[in-house]
C-alpha positions, 0 to 999 in steps of 0.5 A: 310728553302728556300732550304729545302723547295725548295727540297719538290717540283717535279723536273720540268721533272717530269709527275707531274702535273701543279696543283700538283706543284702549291699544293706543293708549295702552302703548302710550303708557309704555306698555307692549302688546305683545308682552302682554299677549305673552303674559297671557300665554303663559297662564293660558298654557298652565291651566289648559297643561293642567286639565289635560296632564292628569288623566294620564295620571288617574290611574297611578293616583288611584293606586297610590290614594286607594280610592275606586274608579268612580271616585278618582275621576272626580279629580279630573272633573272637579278642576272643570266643574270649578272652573265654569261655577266661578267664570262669571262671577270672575268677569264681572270683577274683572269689569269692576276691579279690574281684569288685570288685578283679577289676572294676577290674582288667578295666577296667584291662586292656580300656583297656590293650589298647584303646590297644595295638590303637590303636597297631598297626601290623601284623596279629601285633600287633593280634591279640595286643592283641585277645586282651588286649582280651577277657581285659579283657572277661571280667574285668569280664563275669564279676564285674559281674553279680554286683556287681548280684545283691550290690547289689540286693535280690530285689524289684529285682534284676529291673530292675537286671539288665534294665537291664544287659540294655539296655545290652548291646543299646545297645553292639551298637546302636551299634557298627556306626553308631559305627564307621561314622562313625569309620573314614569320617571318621577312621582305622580305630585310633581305633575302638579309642582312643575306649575309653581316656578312657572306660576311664580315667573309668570306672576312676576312678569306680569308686573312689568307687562300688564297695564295697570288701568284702574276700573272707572266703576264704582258699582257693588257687586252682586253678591246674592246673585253669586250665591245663587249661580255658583252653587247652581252651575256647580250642583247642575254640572256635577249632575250632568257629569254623574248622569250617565251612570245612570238617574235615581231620585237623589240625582234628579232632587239635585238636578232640580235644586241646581235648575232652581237656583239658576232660574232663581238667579235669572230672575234675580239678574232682571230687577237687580239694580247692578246685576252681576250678569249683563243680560241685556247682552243678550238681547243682540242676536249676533251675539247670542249666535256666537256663543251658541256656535262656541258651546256646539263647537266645544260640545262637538270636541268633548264628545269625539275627543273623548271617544277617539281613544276608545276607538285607537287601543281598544277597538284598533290594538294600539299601545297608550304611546302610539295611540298618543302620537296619533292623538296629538295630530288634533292639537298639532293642526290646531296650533298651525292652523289657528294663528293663519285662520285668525290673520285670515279672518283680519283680512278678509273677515270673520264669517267666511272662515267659521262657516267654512270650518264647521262645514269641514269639521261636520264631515271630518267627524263623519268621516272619523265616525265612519272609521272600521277595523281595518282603516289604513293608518293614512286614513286614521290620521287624515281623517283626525287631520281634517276634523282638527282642520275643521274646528281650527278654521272655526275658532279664532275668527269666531271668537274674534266674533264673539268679543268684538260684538261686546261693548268696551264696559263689559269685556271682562263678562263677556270674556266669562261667557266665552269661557263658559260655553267653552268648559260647559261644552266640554263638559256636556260633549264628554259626558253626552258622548260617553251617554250616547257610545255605552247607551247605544251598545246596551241597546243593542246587546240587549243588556247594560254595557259599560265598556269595550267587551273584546269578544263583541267589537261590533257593538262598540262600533255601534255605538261609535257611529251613533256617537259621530254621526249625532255629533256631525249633525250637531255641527251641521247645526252650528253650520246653518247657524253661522251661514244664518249669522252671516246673512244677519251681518251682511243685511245689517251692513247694508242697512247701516251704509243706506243710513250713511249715504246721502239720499 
């Protein structure tokens, strides 16, 4: 049965690639792909459920906790600001020990500190579960998107990943309605608890689906550049997020101290001998462009995403549930859309479809941004629609892009490095966004202004065309960008098949 097995398996000449064999051979061990892809759903849907269920939330825990408004919003930003200091280092381990062992031990810890926030009683407590939450998170962030690539050959990894994608917008989706209903029917812990059972089965499963590949590598792990970057990306992060209340001395001594730590690191990651960043990855412009197009794309969604609700109940009157339903058309299109760009993008190739998708999303933004007072609601949710179309075109064939420009020894990092431009985007395009709205309404009332004033609507306005019309740019950016990388591919095929023909 060995040999027959063994007979299954491309020769190791052939054009197949990395993750096409590690398919085939994962089938020959009994393992179904698309159980795996499951497996990896699952987490994906907890941890994407859980970043978007608690803001509904905030306010009831901030009553119940008797803390500020400035405080209770770390509980959100904690879970983001975790996730992104420990993405890399999870990579790197999932390289080493291997990414499923590092999978299951995310699921492990997501449910664990799912269960401490359930039970906290006070705001110390939940923050601290909060950060455990995120450390979870990473975990199964930065190794799942590389179990995929590894599951799936090249002619399906698109829809695969697509796939994933969907998932990602239906745990966002639902997040805000499912937390709604939780905390006006029930208390506001067991937001938090309805991820232990889901935690536990999804742990037990995995067992039976996920492969069980041991890492061939037998290199030490990095630990002083983990020292460096953790703190340095948690400090940075953080800063960026209070900044927009503006910049005292304390903040900018921060700032400075997490730039320090990551240049150190950087510096570090050159002359290590096993470094825990693979930088020579980014040597390859290819991929340097794909995951310069994430961080815009994601940077592009925090900002608008963010500022949308303001526009629907503040400037437009809708009550939070109405609001919520037009809200949802965002992860709606994306859930539809993305598994058909991706099965696209295995047909007729990557490049056509994220170039396409970030022009469209560039003029659905403006075309958002452009919305007035007295916008019909069929334009309201067109517009909504053909921004979400924008980004879903964008986002399954670039991240096919993205993991299939990374060698087979290094999925696992790179699958880090995805998730890292896509958190630290968000985190960027959230706090940028709100920088820019109240930035430009002070600026234009001539004092400061830190929320929607009823008696001024055109100064939210304002702000509100500013906030889109940069955010358009930024993403005709990422356009020109993807139509450049196109070129780059194009040239570097026809190259590739001049060496290949007989002269």
């Amino acid at each position: 049965m060995r040999t027959e097995a063994k007979t299954n398996l491309p020769p190791e000449g052939s054009d197949v690639e990395p993750s096409a064999r590690a398919a085939v051979e994962g089938d020959t061990h009994g393992r179904n792909k698309w159980a795996i892809l499951i497996t990896v759903l699952v987490m994906t849907f907890m941890s994407t459920l859980d970043s978007s269920i608690v803001n509904v939330a905030l306010p009831v825990m901030q009553k119940a906790l008797g803390v500020g408004l400035d405080s209770i919003q770390w509980v959100a930003s904690i879970y983001l600001v975790a996730t992104c200091a420990t993405l890399l280092v999870f990579g790197r381990l999932g390289d080493l020990a291997g990414k499923v062992r590092v999978f299951q031990a995310g699921v492990a810890v997501f449910a664990a500190g799912s269960l401490l926030c359930g039970l906290s009683g006070t705001f110390v407590a939940l923050m601290a579960s909060r950060t455990l939450q995120g450390i979870g998170a990473a975990a199964g962030m930065a190794t799942g998107m590389g179990i995929i690539t590894e599951s799936f050959p090249a002619r399906e990894r698109g829809r695969a990943l697509g796939v994933l994608a969907s998932f990602v917008a239906l745990g966002m989706m639902c997040g805000p309605v499912l937390g709604g209903l939780i905390v006006s029917t029930l208390r506001w812990e067991d937001i938090f608890l309805i991820n232990v059972p889901v935690g536990a089965i999804s742990l037990a499963v995995g067992f039976k689906t996920l492969p069980r590949v041991r890492a061939e590598r037998r290199e030490r792990f990095d630990m002083l550049g983990a020292l460096m970057l953790v703190p340095g990306v948690a400090i940075t992060l953080s800063c960026v997020t209070l900044i927009g209340d503006g910049l005292s001395w304390r903040l900018g001594l921060a700032l400075g101290a997490g730039a320090g730590l990551l240049a150190g690191f950087i510096v570090w990651e050159r002359r290590a001998p096993q470094p825990l960043a693979q930088l020579s990855i980014f040597r390859s412009a290819q991929f340097d462009l794909n995951a310069m197009l994430t961080l815009i794309s994601f940077v592009a969604i925090g900002a608008t995403e963010i500022v949308l609700p303001f526009y629907l109940q503040d400037a437009r009157g809708f009550d939070p549930s109405t609001a919520g339903l037009l809200f949802a058309v965002i992860p709606l299109v994306n859930a539809v859309v993305g598994p058909l760009s991706g099965a696209a993008s295995d047909r007729i190739g990557a490049h056509g479809p994220t170039t396409a998708g970030l022009a469209i999303y560039a003029i659905g933004i403006f075309s958002v941004g452009a919305l007035t007072q007295g916008s019909p609601l069929s334009q309201i949710v067109g517009f909504i629609a053909l921004m979400s179309l924008g980004t879903s075109m964008f986002q399954s064939p670039n991240n096919s892009l993205l993991m299939g420009s990374a060698p087979p020894d290094a999925l696992g990092f790179v699958g880090s490095v995805a998730s890292l431009a896509q958190n630290t985007g968000m985190a960027l395009g959230i706090s940028g966004g709100m920088a820019v709205l109240y930035g430009q309404m002070s600026a234009r009332a001539g004092r400061r202004v830190t929320s929607y004033l009823a008696d001024r609507p055109d100064l939210f306005f304002y702000g509100y065309r500013w906030t889109y019309t940069l955010t358009a740019a930024l993403v005709a950016l990422g356009f020109a960008l993807a139509l450049l990388r196109w070129c780059m591919s194009t040239r570097e095929g026809r190259r590739s098949s001049d060496r290949r023909s007989p002269r």
